[in-house]
N, C-alpha and C positions, 0 to 999 in steps of 0.2 A: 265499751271503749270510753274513758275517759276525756273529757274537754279539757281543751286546754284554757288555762286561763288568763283572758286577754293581760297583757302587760301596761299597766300605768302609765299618763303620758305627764313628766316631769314639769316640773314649774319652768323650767329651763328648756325644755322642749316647746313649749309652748312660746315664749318667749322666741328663739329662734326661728319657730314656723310662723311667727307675725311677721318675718323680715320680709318674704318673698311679697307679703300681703302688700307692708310698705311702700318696697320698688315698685309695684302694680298702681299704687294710690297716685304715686308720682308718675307714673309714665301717662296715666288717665289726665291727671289735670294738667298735667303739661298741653295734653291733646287737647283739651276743653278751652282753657284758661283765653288763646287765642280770641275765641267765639265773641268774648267779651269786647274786643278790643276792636273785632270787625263789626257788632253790631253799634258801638257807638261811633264808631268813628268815621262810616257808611248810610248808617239807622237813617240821618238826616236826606239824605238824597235817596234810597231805596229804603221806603218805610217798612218794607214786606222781612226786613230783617227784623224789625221789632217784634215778631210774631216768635223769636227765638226767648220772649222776656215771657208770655202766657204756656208757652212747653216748658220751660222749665219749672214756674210757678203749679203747675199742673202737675208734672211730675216730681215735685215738693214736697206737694199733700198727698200722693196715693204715696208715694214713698212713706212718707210717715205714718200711713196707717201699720205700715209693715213692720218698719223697725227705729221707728223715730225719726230723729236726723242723720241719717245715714247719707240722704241725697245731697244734703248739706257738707258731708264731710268729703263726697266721693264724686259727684255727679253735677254739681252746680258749677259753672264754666266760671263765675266771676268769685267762688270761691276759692277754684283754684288758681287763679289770676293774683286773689290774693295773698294765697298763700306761698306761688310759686317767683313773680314778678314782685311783687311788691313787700314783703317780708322779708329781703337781705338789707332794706333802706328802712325798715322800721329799729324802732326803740326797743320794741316790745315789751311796754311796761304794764304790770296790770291794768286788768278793765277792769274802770272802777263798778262797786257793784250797784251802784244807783242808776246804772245804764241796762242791768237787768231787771229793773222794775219790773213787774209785772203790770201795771196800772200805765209805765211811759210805755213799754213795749204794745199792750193793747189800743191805747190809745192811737202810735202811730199806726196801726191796721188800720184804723177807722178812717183816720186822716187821707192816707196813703190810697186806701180803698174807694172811699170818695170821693177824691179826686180824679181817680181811675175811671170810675160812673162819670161822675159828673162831664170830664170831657169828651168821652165816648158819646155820650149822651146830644153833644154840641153838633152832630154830624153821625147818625148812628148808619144810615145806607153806606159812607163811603169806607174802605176795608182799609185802604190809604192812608184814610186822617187814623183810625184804631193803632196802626203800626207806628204812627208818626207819637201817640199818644203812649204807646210802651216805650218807645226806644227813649223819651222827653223824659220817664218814669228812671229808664235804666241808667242814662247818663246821668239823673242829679243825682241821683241815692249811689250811684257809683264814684261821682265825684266827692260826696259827705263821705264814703267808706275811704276810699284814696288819704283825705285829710285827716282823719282818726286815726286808719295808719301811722301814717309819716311821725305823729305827734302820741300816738299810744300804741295799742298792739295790731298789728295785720288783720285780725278779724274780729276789731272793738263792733262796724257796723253789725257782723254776721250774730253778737250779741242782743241787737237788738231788732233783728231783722223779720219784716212781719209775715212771710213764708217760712221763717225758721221758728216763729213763735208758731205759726200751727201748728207745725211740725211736733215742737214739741208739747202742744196740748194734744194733739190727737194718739202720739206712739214715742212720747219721751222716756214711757216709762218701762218701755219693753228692754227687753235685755239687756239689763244693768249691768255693768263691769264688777269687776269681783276684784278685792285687794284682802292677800293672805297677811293677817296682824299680826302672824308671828314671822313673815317675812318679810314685812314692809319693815324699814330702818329708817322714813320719814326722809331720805334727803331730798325725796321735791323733784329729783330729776325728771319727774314723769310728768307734772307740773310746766315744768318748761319746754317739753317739748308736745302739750297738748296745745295744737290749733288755736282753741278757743278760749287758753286760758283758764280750763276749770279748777277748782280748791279741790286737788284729788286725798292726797291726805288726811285733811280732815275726815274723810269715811272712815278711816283703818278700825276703830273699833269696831263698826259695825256689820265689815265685813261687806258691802255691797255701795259702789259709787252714786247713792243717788242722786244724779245731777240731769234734769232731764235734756238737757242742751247738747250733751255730749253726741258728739259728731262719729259716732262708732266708726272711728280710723285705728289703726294698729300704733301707731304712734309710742305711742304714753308704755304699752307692753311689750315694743321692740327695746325702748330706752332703760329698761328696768333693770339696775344690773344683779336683783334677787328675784327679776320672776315672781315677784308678787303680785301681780298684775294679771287677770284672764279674763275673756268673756264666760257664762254661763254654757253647761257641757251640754244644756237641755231648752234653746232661745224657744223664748214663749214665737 
């Protein structure tokens, strides 16, 4: 008896089944984005909400052993804060790329990390002063993300963010986006409606987006209006 043989799934098809992905990514951070607003704006009088700043940070890095920044694009509550709240009041202009340094981005881990010991360090029995020390960590670095906003793109911070820099050392380089060169037309539309602002184009020769920052959202492949755009049929 002869097999039948499976039917190809279209660039356009693919492109279409991103959408469902989409509305799911949106309805998640809508759910999250909240999280953000109650642990700053609480954190100070119930420190036990700062404890909401090392779960996420936690589930940052195991995320990114898996598939990069995926928790960044899908799961981080003040990422969708940002991109949900606070990205109808931005410019959205590029981020510049001196803010992905690799040299400023590691450096603020060290700083950023440091700090984090070091005041822990000041009161290590009490669990209170710890919470009081994350929520102090989330309100400033969420206030810098706020102001970058307003004056650059929604998530100029989450380019230099030093949960998202591990992210992307440890699993940036897993399942690279694909862009078909003979169907990309370069208008960029994909471009503008990536998060994080990445230079997607510029791949098209080579056939594979290596950008490891990329926040594996559906975005960029819902917008495409040639479906040039897919993940990998086979993600490492």
């Amino acid at each position: 008896m002869s097999k039948i043989a499976p039917v190809p799934v279209s660039k356009t098809d693919v492109r279409l089944q991103s959408e469902p992905l989409s509305r799911r990514r949106r309805i998640l951070q809508w759910t999250l984005a909240p999280i953000t607003l109650i642990v700053i704006a609480l954190g100070w009088k119930y420190p036990l909400l700062g404890f909401a700043v090392p779960v996420v940070m936690i589930t940052g890095m195991i995320g990114g052993v898996i598939n990069g920044r995926y928790v960044c694009g899908h799961l981080c509550p003040r990422g969708g804060f940002y991109d949900r709240m606070i990205s109808p009041v931005s410019p959205r202009k590029p981020i510049p790329q001196e803010l992905r340094s690799a040299v400023l981005r590691w450096t603020l881990v060290a700083l950023l990390m440091g700090f984090m010991i070091y005041r822990i360090a000041q009161n290590p029995g009490d669990i209170y002063h710890w919470g009081h020390v994350f929520w102090l960590m989330c309100t400033v670095t969420t206030a810098i993300g706020v102001l970058m906003a307003l004056f650059l793109h929604p998530r100029t911070w989450c380019s230099l963010c030093p949960i998202g820099t591990i992210q992307n050392a440890i699993g940036g380089r897993k399942n690279l986006l694909r862009i078909d060169s003979e169907l990309c037309r370069e208008c960029a539309t994909c471009e503008k409606a990536c998060p994080i602002n990445l230079p997607i184009v510029k791949h098209k020769a080579e056939g594979i987006v290596s950008e490891s920052d990329c926040l594996k959202c559906p975005e960029c492949i819902t917008v495409c209006p040639k479906g040039a755009l897919s993940w990998p049929e086979n993600p490492n």
